[in-house]
C-alpha angles and dihedrals in degrees: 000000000000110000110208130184115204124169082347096304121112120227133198118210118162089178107047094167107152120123105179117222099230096208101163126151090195135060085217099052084051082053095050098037097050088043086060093046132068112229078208090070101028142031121216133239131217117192126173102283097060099036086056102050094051108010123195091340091074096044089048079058097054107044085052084060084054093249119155105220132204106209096216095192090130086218103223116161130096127305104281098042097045091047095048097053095046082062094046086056097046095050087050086067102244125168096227138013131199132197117170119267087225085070081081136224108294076061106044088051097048091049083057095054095047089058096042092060091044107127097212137047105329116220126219107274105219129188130213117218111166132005113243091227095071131068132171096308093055094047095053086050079057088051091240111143091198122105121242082255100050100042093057081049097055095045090046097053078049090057104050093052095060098047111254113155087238154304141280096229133164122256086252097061093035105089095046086051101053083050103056102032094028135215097315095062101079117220120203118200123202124197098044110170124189115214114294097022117125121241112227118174111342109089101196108055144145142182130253103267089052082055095056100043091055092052093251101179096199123013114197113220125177126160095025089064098028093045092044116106090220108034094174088050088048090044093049099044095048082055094046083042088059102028098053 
């Protein structure tokens, strides 16, 4: 159980999965967000956009608010380049790490082994297997015969035999994957809408409480959060909604 004092009240949460999209444009709109949220309830994640707009700095912030980050750069480049920024992150203290499962397995193994050999703190090495935008259409205009299903398994499977700690996966994959490679392999879901939210542009997507039942360890949840006038309220309720 994880006891958690928030504004003077204790909570008890056992499942504490959210891991906040942090999608901002503007250094201010970060400030503001992460004064209104507790570190103790949410990680943060940083993707592309935001890292390039502010870099380490950012992270170095953040970590000084407390703050676990996810470094969401989806490495993808040769060997060299790929290894070598696996080792940058690591040695930026982030919480996890992802490279994409496509990169292969001489890659996949070599990144293990960097971070095996790391010295510090080791994030958590996770693997991408399958975009949650696309679904069975836009794999057969990439002439691959797979379904959307079986290719994420087969990733996956890809994955775990090379070590990673785990996979960013969609809902509809999730609870295939938690079968056939079991707890310890960590599954992060993107796209994660409560009721009500609109969907925008992920395509296989489900709510909280899905998450929960299927033994998601991390579910990734940006504009509902962001958008939302009270982000600690949102935050909060999401965890009552999955703990209760």
């Amino acid at each position: 159980m994880n006891y958690i004092k928030d504004n003077k009240i204790m909570f008890n949460f056992s499942y504490l999965p959210i891991v906040v999209a942090l999608d901002f444009f503007n250094k201010k709109d970060i400030l503001n967000f992460i004064d209104q949220i507790n570190p103790t309830l949410c990680r943060l994640k940083i993707g592309i956009n935001t890292f390039m707009l502010f870099g380490y700095r950012l992270i170095d912030l953040l970590h000084k608010r407390g703050f676990k980050i996810f470094l969401d750069l989806k490495f993808h480049d040769i060997p060299n380049t790929v290894l070598s920024s696996i080792e940058i992150a690591a040695k930026m203290g982030v919480w996890m790490v992802d490279i994409h499962a496509v990169s292969g397995k001489s890659v996949l193994l070599e990144a293990r082994n960097v971070l095996d050999k790391f010295y510090g703190d080791v994030p958590l090495l996770i693997s991408v297997t399958l975009l949650t935008s696309l679904n069975d259409h836009d794999l057969i205009d990439l002439g691959i015969s797979f379904s959307t299903y079986n290719y994420t398994e087969l990733l996956a499977k890809l994955s775990y035999d090379c070590g990673m700690d785990g996979v960013v996966c969609s809902g509809y994959e999730a609870n295939n994957l938690k079968i056939k490679f079991g707890k310890k392999f960590k599954l992060i879901v993107p796209g994660i809408r409560c009721y009500n939210d609109s969907y925008n542009d992920q395509k296989r997507i489900i709510n909280p409480i899905e998450a929960k039942e299927i033994g998601i360890d991390y579910i990734v949840i940006g504009r509902p959060i962001i958008n939302s006038l009270n982000p600690l309220k949102k935050i909060k309720d999401i965890l009552f909604s999955i703990n209760n």
